[in-house]
Structure formats: structure tokens, C-alpha cells
N, C-alpha and C positions, 0 to 999 in steps of 0.2 A: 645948736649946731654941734656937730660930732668931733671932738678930740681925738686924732690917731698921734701914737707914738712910732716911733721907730720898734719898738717892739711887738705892736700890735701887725707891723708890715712883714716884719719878722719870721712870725706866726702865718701869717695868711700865706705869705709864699712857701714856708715850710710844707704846707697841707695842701696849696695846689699848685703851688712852682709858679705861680704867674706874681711878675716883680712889681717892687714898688711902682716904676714909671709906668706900667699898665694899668696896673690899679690907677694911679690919680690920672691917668689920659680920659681910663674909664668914668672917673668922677668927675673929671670936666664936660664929658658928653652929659652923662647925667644932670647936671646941672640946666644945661638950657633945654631939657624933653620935657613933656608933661608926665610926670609918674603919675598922675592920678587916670591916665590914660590907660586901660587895659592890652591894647594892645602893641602901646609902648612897654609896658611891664613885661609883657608874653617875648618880645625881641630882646630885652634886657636880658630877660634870665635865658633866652636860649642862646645867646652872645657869652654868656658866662659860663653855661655846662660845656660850652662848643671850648671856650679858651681853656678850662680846666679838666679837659676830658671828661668831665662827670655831668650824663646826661641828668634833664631831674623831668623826673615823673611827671604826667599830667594831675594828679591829685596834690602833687607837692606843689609844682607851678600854682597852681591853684591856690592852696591855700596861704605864698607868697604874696599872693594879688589882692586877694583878702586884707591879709596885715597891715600890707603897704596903704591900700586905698583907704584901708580905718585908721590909718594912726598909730597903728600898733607896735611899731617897729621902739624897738629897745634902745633906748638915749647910750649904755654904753654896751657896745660890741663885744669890745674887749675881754667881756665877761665869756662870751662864748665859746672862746678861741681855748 
């Protein structure tokens, strides 16, 4: 399971202005969907370009779907940020 710090929240709103309380509202929905679902994944991400103004590509979407559905998603984020 994923560790967030308050500085990890920090970061993310820095970069898309959407606050902690969205984020974890966001992550509560998350929790009861099927992400293995594609086109639960294709509403995720376009709920998220739509809250952070930043559309994402159909090839990006894409290969989010990908990641997701393999496994592939990186244990720490934090790294990214």
C-alpha cells in the first residue's frame, strides 16, 4: 500500500492546484471501482485532466491503462514528484 506524506500532498498541489481533500475524496472513490476495468481507468483519467486542467492525450491515456492493468505502477510516487 502507498505511503503519502504531507509533503508528497504538497507537491502534487503545487503542480496541479487540486488540494489534499480532493486528492483523498479522489482515493476513496478509487478504492471501491474496478481499476482493472478499462473503462473505469479511461473516466479516472479523464476526471483528473478535467480537475487539473491538463488534458492527456489518447496515447498517454493509453499507455496509463497499460501500466495500471500490468502492475506496473511504481510502489513510491514520491519519486516522481
Amino acid at each position: 500500500m502507498f505511503k503519502f506524506t504531507n509533503n508528497f500532498f504538497d507537491k502534487v498541489e503545487k503542480k496541479t492546484k487540486v488540494g489534499k481533500d480532493t486528492i483523498l475524496d479522489l482515493a476513496a472513490k478509487l478504492q471501491k471501482s474496478d481499476l482493472k476495468n478499462e473503462a473505469t481507468l479511461r473516466e479516472v483519467i479523464k476526471e483528473l485532466g478535467d480537475m487539473t486542467g491538463k488534458p492527456v492525450s489518447k496515447d498517454k491515456e493509453d499507455k496509463i491503462i497499460e501500466t495500471v492493468i500490468n502492475d506496473k505502477v511504481p510502489q513510491d510516487l514520491d519519486k516522481f514528484l
